[in-house]
C-alpha positions as a Markdown table, in Angstrom:
| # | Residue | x | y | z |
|---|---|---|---|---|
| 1 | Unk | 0.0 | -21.3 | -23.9 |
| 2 | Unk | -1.4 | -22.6 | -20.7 |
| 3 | Unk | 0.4 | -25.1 | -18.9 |
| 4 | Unk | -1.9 | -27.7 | -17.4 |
| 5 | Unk | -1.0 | -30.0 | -14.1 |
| 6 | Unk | -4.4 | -32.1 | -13.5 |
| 7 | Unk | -3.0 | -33.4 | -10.5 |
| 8 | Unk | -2.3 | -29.9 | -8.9 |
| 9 | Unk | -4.8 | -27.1 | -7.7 |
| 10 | Unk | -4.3 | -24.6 | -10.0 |
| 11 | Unk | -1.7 | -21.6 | -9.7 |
| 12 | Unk | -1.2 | -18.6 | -11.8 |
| 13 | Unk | 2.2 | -16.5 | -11.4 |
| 14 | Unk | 1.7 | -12.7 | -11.6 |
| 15 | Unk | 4.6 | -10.3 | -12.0 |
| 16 | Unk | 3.8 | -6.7 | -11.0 |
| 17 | Unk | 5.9 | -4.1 | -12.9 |
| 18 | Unk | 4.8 | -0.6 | -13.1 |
| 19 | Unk | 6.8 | 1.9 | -15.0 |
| 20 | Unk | 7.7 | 4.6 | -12.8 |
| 21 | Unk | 10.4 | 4.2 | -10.2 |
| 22 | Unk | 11.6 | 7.0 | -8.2 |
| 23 | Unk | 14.8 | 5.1 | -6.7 |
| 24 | Unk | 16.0 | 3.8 | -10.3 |
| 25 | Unk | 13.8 | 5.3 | -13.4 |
| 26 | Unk | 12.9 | 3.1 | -15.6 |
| 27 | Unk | 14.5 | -0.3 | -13.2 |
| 28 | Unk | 12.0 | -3.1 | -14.8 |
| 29 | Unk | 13.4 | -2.6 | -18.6 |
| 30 | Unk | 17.5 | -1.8 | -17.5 |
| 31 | Unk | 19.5 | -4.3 | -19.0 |
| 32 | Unk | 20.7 | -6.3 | -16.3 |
| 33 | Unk | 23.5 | -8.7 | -17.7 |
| 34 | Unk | 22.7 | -8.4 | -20.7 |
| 35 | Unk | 18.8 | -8.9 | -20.4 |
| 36 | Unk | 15.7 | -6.1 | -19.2 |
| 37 | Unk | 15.7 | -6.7 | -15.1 |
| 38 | Unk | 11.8 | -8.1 | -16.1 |
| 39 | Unk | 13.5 | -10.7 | -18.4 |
| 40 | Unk | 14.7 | -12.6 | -15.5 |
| 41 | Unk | 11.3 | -13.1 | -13.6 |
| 42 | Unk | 9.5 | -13.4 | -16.4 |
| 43 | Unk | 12.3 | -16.7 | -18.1 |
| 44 | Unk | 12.0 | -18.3 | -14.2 |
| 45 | Unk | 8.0 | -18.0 | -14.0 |
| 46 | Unk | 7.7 | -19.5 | -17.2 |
| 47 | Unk | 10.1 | -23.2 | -16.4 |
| 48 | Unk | 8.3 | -23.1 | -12.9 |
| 49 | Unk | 6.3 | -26.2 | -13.4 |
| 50 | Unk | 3.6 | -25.2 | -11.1 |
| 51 | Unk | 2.8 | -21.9 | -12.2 |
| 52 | Unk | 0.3 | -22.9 | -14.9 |
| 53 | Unk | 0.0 | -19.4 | -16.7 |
| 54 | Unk | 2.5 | -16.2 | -16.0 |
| 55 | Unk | 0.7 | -12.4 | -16.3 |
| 56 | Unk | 2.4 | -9.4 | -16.1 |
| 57 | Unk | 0.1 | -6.4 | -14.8 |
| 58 | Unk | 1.7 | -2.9 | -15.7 |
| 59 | Unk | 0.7 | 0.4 | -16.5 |
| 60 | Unk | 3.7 | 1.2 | -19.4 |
| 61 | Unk | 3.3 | 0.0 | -23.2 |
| 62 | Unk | 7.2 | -0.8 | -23.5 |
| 63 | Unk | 7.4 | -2.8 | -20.3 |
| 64 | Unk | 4.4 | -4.9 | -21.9 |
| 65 | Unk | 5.9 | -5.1 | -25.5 |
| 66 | Unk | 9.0 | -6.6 | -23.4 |
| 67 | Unk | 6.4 | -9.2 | -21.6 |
| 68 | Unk | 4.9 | -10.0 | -24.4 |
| 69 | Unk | 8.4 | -10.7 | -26.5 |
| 70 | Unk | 9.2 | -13.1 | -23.8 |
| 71 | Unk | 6.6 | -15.0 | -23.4 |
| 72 | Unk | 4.0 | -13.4 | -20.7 |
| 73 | Unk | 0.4 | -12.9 | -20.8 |
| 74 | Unk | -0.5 | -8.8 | -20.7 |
| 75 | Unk | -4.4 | -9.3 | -20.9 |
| 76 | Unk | -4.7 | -5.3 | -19.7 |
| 77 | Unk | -3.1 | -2.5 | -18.9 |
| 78 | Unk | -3.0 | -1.4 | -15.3 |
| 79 | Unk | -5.1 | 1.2 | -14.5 |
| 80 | Unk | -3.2 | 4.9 | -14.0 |
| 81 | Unk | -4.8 | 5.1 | -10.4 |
| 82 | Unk | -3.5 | 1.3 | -9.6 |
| 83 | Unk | 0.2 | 2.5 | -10.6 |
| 84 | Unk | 1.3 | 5.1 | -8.0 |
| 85 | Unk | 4.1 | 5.3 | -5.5 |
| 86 | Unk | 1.8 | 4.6 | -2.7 |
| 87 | Unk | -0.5 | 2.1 | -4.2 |
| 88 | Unk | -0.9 | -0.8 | -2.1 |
| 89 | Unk | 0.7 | -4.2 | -3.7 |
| 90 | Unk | -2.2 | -6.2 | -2.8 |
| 91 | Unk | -4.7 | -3.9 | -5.1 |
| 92 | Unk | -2.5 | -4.6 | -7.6 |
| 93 | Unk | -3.1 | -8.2 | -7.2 |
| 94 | Unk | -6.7 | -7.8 | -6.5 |
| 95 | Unk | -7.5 | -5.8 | -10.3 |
| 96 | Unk | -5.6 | -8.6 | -12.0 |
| 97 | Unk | -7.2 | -11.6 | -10.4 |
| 98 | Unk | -11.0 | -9.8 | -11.0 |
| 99 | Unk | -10.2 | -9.0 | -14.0 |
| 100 | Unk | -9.6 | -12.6 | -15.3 |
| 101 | Unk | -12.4 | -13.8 | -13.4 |
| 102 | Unk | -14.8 | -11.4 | -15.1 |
| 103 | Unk | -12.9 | -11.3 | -18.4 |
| 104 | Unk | -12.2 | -15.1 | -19.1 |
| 105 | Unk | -14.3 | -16.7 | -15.5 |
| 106 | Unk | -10.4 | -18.0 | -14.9 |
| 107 | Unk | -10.0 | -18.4 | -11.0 |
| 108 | Unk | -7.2 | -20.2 | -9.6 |
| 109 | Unk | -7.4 | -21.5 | -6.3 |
| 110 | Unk | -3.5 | -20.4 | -5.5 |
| 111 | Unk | -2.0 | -17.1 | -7.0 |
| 112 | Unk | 2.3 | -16.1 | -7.0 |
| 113 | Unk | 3.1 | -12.7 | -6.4 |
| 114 | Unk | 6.6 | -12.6 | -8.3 |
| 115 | Unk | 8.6 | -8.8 | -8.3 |
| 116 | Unk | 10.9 | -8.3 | -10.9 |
| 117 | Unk | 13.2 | -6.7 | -8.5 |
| 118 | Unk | 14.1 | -10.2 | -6.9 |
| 119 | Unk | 16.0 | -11.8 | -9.8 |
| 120 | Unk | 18.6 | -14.0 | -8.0 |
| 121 | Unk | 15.5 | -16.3 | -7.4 |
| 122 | Unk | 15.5 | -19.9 | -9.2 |
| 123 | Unk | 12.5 | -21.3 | -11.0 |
| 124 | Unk | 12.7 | -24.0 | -8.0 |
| 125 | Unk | 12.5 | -21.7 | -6.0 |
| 126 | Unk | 8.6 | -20.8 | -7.4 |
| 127 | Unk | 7.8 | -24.7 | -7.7 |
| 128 | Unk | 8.9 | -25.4 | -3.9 |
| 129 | Unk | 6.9 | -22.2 | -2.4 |
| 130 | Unk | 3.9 | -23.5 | -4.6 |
| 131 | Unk | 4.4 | -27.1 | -3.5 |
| 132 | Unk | 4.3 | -26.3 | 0.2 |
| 133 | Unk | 1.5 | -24.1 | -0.1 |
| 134 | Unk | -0.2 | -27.3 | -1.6 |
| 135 | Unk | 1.3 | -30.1 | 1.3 |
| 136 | Unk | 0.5 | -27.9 | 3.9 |
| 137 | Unk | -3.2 | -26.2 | 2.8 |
| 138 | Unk | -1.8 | -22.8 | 3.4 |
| 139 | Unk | -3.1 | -19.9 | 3.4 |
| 140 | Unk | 0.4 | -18.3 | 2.1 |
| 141 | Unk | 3.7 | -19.1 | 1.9 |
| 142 | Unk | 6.4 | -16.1 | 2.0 |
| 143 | Unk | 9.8 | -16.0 | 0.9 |
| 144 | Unk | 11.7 | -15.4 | 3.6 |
| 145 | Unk | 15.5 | -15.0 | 4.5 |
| 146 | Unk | 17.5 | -15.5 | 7.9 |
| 147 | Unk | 18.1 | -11.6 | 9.5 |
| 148 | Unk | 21.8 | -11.1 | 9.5 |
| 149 | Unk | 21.1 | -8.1 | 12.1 |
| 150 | Unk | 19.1 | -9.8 | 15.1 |
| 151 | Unk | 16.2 | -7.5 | 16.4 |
| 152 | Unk | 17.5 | -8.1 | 20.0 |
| 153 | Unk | 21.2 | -6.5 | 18.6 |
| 154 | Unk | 19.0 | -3.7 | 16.7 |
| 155 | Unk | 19.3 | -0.3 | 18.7 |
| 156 | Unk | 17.1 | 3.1 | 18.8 |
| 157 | Unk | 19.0 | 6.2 | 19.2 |
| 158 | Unk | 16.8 | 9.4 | 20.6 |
| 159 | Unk | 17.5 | 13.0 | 19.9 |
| 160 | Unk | 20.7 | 13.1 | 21.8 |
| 161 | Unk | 21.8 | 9.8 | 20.9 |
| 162 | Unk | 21.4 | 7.8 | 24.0 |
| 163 | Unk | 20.9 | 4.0 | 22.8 |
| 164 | Unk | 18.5 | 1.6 | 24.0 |
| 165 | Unk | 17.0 | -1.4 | 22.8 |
| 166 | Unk | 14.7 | -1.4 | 20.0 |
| 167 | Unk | 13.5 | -4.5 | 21.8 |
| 168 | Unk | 13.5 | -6.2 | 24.8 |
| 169 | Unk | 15.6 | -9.4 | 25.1 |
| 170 | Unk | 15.0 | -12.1 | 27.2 |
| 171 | Unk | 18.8 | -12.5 | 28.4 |
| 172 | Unk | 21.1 | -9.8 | 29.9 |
| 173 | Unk | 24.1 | -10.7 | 27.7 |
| 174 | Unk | 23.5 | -11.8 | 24.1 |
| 175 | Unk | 25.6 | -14.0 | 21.9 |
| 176 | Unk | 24.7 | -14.4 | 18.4 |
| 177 | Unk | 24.8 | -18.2 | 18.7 |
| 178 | Unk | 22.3 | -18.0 | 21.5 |
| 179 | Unk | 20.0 | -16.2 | 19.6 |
| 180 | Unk | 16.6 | -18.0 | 18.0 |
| 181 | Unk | 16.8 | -18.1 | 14.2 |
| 182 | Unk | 15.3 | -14.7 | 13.0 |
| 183 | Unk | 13.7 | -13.9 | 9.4 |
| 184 | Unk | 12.5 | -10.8 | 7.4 |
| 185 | Unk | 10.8 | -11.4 | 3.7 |
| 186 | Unk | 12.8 | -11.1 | 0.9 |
| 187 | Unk | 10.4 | -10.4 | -1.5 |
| 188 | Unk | 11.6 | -13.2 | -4.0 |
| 189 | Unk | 7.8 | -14.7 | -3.7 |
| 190 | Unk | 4.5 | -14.6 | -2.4 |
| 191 | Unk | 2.2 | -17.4 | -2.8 |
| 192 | Unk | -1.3 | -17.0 | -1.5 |
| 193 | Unk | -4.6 | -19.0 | -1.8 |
| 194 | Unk | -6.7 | -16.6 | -3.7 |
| 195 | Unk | -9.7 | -17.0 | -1.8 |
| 196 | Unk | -7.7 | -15.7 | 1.2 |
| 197 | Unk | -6.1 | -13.0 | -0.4 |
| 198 | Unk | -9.6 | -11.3 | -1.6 |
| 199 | Unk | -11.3 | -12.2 | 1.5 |
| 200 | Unk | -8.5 | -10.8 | 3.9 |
| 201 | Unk | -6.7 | -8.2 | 1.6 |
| 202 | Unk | -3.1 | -9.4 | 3.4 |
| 203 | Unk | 0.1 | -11.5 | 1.6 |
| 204 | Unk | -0.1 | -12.6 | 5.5 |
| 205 | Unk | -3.0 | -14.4 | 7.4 |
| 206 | Unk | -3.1 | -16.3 | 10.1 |
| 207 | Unk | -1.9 | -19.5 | 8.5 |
| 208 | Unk | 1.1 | -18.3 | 6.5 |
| 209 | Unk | 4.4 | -20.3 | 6.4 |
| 210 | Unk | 8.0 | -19.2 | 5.6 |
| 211 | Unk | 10.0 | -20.9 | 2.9 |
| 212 | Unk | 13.5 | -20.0 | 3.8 |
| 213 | Unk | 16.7 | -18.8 | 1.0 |
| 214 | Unk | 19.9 | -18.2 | 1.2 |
| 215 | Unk | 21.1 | -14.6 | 1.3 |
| 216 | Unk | 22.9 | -15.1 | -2.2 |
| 217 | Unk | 19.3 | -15.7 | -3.8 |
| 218 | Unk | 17.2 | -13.1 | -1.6 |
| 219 | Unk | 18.9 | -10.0 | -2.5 |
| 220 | Unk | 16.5 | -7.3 | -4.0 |
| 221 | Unk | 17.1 | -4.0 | -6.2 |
| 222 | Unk | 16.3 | -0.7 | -5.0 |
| 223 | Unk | 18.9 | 1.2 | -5.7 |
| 224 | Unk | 21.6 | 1.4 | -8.3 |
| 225 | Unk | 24.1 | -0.1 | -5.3 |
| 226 | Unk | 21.5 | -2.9 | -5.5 |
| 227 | Unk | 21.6 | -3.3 | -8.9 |
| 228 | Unk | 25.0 | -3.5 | -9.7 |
| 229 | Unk | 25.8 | -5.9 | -6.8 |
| 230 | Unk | 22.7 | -8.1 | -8.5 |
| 231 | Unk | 24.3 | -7.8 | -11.8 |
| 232 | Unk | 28.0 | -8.8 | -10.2 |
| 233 | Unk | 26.2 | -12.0 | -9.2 |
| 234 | Unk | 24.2 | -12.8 | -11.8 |
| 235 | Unk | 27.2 | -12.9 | -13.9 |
| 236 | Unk | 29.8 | -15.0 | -11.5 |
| 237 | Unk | 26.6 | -17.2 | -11.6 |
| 238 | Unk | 26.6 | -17.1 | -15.2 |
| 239 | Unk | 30.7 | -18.0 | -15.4 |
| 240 | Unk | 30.0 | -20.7 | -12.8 |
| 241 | Unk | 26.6 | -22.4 | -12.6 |
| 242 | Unk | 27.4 | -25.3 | -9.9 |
| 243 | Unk | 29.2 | -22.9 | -7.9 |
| 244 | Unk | 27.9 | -20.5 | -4.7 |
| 245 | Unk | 27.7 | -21.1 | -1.4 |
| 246 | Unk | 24.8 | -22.5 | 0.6 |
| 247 | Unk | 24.0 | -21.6 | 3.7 |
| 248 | Unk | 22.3 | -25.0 | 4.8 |
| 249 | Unk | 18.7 | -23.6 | 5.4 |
| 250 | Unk | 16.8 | -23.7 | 2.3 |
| 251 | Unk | 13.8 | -24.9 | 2.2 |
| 252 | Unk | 13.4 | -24.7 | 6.0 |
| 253 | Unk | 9.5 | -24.6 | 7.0 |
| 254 | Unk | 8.4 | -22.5 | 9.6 |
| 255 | Unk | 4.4 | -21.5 | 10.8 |
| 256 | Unk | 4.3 | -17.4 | 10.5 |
| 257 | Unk | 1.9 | -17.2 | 13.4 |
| 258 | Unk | 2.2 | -19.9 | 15.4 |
């Protein structure tokens, strides 16, 4: 069932799960405290109020059985050629959207990018990247999360392993607390206006803003270290819902390319 929010432009979610995975086989069905690692994306895309239908694109028959049981939309299967290590995410996102245009003529103006292998996210999280991509008339909004490691404190080593600065800093002697505020994506979202997105082919253009999250929601799984830190998490969460820290910053705004 589709959602419907007159008042809104319209915004589909789509979660991207393929079914091969070289660092962790078989990642997007594990049971991850005590649901499939999909479950988790798929249960927060669907109470997102602003995501009006939630798709899952993936090449693998069980992953889409598991969609399908939770409540998705799995219109197609992806394409063999659209499912290999070193296909590009945003042909991923490009075969799903054309294929509901030609398919059903459905053709949202905003579309969420949502990876299964970001579940510490919230639902709120997906209505407040949505909502600011609607305030603001952006182009994108990216889920974003403040760099513990500061590019100015990141170091290059050569063969010999003399260090120098992977960057140049604008001060001889650097102090974290003098540092500007620094961010790297997350992953936990991508929201992108759709006309954009198949006009530019990038999850970043020009007017792209950041939606900021704490570190204790940005975490994503590659790896089975990954995985079981995610799951550790998930269930203190679980055993205490109104507990967790917060670092102060979420929700902060700021222009990609200023």
């Amino acid at each position: 069932m589709h959602k419907k929010n007159d008042c809104q432009p319209r915004c589909i979610g789509i979660i991207t799960a393929r079914g091969g995975s070289k660092g962790l086989p078989r990642k997007n069905v594990l049971p991850l405290a005590g649901k499939p690692l999909i479950a988790w994306s798929i249960e927060q895309a669907r109470q997102a109020a602003l995501l009006e239908r939630v798709i899952v694109s993936t090449d693998d028959e069980e992953i889409a059985a598991v969609a399908r049981a939770l409540g998705a939309e799995v219109p197609f299967l992806r394409p063999a050629e659209l499912a290999r290590d070193a296909t590009p995410h945003i042909d991923v996102i490009e075969h799903a959207l054309l294929f509901l245009a030609d398919s059903e003529g459905y053709r949202p103006e905003y579309v969420c990018t949502i990876q299964p292998t970001s579940p510490l996210r919230t639902p709120a999280d997906l209505d407040q990247m949505v909502l600011l991509a609607y305030e603001k008339r952006a182009d994108a909004v990216i889920a974003v999360s403040e760099a513990h490691d500061h590019p100015y404190l990141v170091r290059k080593m050569d063969m010999d392993g003399l260090l120098s600065p992977f960057m140049e800093a604008p001060i001889p002697y650097l102090r974290r607390q003098d540092l500007p505020p620094a961010y790297f994506v997350n992953g936990a979202g991508f929201v992108n206006r759709v006309c954009s997105l198949l006009e530019e082919r990038t999850f970043y253009p020009p007017n792209g803003f950041g939606y900021a999250m704490p570190m204790e929601r940005s975490l994503q799984i590659d790896t089975r270290l990954d995985f079981d830190l995610v799951e550790f998490l998930l269930l203190r969460r679980r055993e205490n819902p109104r507990g967790g820290s917060h670092d102060g910053k979420d929700g902060y705004i700021f222009k990609e390319n200023p």
